[in-house]
N, C-alpha and C positions, 0 to 999 in steps of 0.2 A: 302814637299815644293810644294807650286802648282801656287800662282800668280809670284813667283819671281824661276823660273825651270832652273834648272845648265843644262849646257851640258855635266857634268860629268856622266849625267844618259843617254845618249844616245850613241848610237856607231853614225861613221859622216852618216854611211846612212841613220841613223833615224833623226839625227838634223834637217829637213827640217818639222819631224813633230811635234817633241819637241817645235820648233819655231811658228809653226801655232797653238797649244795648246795653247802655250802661252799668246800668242796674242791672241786669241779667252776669255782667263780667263782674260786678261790682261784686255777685253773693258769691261767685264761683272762686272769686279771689282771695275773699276771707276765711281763714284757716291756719292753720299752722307751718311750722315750718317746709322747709319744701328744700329737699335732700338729693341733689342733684350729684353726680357721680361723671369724674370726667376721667379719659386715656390719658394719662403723664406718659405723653410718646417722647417729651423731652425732660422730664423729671419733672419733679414735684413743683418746684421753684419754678421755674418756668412757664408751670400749667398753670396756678396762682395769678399770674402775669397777665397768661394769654387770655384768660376766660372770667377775669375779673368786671371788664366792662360789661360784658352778658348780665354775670351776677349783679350789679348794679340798675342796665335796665329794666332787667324782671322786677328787681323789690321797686323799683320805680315805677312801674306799669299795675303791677300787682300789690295792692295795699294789705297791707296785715299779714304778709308775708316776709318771712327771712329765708333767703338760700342759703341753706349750707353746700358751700362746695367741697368737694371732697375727692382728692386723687388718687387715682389706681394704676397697677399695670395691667396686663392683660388677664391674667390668672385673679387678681384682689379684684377685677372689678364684675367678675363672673360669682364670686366668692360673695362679694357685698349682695348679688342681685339674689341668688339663692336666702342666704341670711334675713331677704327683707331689708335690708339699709340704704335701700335707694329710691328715691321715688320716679326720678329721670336720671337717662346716661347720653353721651355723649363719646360715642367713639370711631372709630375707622368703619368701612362698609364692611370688610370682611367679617373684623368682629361682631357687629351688627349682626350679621346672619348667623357667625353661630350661637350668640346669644339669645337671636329669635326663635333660631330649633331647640335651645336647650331648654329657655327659659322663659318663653312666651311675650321676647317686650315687643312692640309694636312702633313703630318711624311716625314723627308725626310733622316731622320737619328734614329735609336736608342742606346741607352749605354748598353754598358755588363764593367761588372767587371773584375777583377783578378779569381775572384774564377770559375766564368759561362763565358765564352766566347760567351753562344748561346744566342741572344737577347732574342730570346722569354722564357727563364728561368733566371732572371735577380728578380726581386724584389719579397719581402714576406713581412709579420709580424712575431712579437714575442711577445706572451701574456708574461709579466714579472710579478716575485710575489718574497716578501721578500722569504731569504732562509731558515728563520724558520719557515715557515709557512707548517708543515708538511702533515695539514689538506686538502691543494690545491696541488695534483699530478697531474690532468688529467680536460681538459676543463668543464668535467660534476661537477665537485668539485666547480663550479664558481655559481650552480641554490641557490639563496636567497642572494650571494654577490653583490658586486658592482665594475664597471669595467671602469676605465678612459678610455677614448681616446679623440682624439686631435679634431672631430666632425665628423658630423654624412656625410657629404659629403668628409673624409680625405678617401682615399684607400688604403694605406697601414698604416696609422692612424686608420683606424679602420675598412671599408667595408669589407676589407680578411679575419679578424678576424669574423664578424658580420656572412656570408657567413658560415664559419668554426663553429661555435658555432649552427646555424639551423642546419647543417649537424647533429651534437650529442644532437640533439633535446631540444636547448633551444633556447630561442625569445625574444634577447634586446627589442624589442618592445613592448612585453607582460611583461618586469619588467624582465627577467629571462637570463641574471644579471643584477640588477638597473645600467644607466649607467651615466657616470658622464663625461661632455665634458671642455675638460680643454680650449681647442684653440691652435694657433701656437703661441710659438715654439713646437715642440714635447717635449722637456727634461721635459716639466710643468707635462710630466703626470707620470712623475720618480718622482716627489717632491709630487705628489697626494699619493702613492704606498708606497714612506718614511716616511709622515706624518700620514702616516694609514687614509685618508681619502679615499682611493681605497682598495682593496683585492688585484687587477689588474690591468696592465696598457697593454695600446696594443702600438709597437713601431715597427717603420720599421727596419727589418734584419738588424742585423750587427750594431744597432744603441748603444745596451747596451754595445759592447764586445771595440765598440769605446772610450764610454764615459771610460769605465774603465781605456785603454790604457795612458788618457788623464790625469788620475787623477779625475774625475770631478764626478764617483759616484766611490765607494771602490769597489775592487775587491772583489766577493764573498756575497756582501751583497744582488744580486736580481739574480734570476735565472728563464731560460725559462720554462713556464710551456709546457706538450706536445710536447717537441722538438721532431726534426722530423732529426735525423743526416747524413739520405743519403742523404738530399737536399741543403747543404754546410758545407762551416766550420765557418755558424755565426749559434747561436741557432735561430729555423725557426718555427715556430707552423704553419702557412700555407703553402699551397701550394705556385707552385712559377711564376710569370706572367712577361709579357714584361717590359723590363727596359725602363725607360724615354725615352719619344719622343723627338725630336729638328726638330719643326715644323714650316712653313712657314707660316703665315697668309692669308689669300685668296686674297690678295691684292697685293704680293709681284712680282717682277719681277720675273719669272721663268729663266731667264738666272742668276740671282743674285743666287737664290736659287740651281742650278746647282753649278754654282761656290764655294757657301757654302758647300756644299754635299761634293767636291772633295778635301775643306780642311780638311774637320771633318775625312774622310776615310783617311787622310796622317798624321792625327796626332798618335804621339804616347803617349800610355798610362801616364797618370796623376801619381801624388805620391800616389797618392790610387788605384795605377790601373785601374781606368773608363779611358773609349776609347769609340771611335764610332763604330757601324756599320750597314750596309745595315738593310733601315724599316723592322723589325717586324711585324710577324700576330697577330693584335690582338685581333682577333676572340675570344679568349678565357677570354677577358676582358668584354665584347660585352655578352659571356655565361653566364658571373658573374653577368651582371649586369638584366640578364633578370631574372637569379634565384633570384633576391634582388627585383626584381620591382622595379627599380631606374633608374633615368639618362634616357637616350633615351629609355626605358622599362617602365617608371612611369606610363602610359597611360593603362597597365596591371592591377594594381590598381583597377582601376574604369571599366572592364570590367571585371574583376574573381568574382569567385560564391562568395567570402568573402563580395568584396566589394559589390555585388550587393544587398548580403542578408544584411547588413548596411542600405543600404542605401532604400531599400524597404519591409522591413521586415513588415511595419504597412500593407502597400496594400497586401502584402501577406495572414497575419494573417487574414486579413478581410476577404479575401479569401476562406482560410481556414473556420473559421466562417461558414462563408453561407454556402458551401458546407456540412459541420455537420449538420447546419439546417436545410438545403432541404432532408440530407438524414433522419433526423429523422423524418421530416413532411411525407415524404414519406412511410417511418416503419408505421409510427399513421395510415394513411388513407390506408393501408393496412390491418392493423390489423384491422380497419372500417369495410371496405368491406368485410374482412372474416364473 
């Protein structure tokens, strides 16, 4: 509880500071609406669902306040922050960062789970593959297939995996595995992988062992390739990076956003066990993306010897050229003068 604080938490010699807490959350709280922007990594509907009880504890914590929730995909919700239409977001780490480079928002919260308590080991992928397919055991079993994901800027949709597959030396990029971008929601790349138009699908942690739970794909019928089972109890084929930011947009009132921070740390765990806590380093998102050349690293790209040999390979060659000529002119008028 943080905008509306019992005295039942204070002994009387602290009430004097329980009551100026208060009152300090109490002015920080009063204002307008408060326009909160969330990743529909599972669609609209679904995002509605998940981040409903959030919305409820904030207007419950924070008086004189209504959330507007409001969902996006990865593109709308970069779109909204630009335009001004949000006052916090809520999205995956990677997003996070490059919304941080582009657009100045600031973490002021991250999620851990039930299973990872430590923010900075919170999200992975799982390459998933039917379970007769006895041909695919090991990521390298994927060079001449084809491998869904949700697209080519999704991060635990597909950049961790992307990342994990160069590591055992193969390159979505160079064809190896042909890849096939389904879009959000995520489950579309479970029905790619069903239908046999994939080999593979790449899905965030704990997203397949969900859908089974639910009914919504059969138990037993897709299994992790590569799982990695000291890194939880969902099958995990990546390594494992910062959980969702809950970030303030660069616009926001920093006393509002205080006050946001100290309900997200009072709240207790969700029916799926996600909880807040203290930002996250995510340096090691930041690592990933410079080994990808992506996101705030793209600019790498067009300064490595790859891109530069693309890109001036003609003036090279020419290069090259003359200098064989001058040395062979030179051989000749040598052999001349002998």
């Amino acid at each position: 509880m943080i905008c509306a604080i019992s005295s039942s938490f204070f002994s009387p010699s602290h009430w004097l500071v329980g009551f100026l807490l208060g009152l300090w959350i109490g002015c920080a709280c009063a204002g307008a609406d408060i326009r909160l922007g969330v990743l529909a990594w599972l669609g609209s509907e679904e995002a509605e669902v998940q981040w409903k009880p959030l919305v409820l504890a904030l207007e419950h914590h924070l008086p004189g306040h209504h959330i507007q929730l409001r969902q996006y995909n990865l593109d709308e919700l970069a779109e909204a922050l630009q335009a001004g239409e949000v006052d916090f977001v809520v999205t995956n780490p990677g997003h996070y960062v490059m919304l941080e480079a582009e657009h100045g928002i600031s973490r002021i919260a991250t999620q851990v789970s039930a299973a990872s308590q430590n923010p900075a080991h919170v999200v992975g992928s799982a390459v998933v593959v039917l379970e007769e397919r006895i041909d695919l055991r090991r990521l390298e079993d994927l060079r001449g297939g084809r491998l869904a994901a949700v697209a080519e800027d999704a991060f635990g949709g597909y950049q961790l995996v992307w990342a994990e597959l160069r590591r055992h030396g193969l390159d979505p990029e160079q064809g190896q595995p042909e890849l096939l971008f389904t879009g959000f929601p995520m489950p579309r790349v479970i029905d790619a992988v069903l239908r046999g138009e994939a080999d593979a699908g790449v899905l965030r942690a704990c997203l397949l062992e969900r859908l089974e739970r639910d009914g919504a794909v059969p138990a037993g019928r897709l299994r992790v390739l590569s799982p990695r089972p000291e890194l939880g109890h969902c099958g995990v084929t990546s390594a494992l990076y910062p959980g969702w930011a809950f970030a303030a947009a660069r616009g926001t009132d920093p006393a509002l956003s205080r006050a946001v921070l100290l309900v997200l740390l009072s709240l207790s765990p969700d029916e799926g066990g996600q909880a807040w806590s203290v930002p996250a380093d995510y340096h090691p998102v930041n690592e990933l993306f410079r080994e990808l050349q992506i996101g705030p690293y793209a600019f790498l790209r067009e300064t490595g010897w790859d891109s530069l040999w693309r890109r001036y390979w003609p003036l090279g060659a020419g290069i090259a050229l003359f200098l064989l000529a001058w040395g062979i002119y030179t051989l000749r008028v040598e052999h001349l003068v002998q």
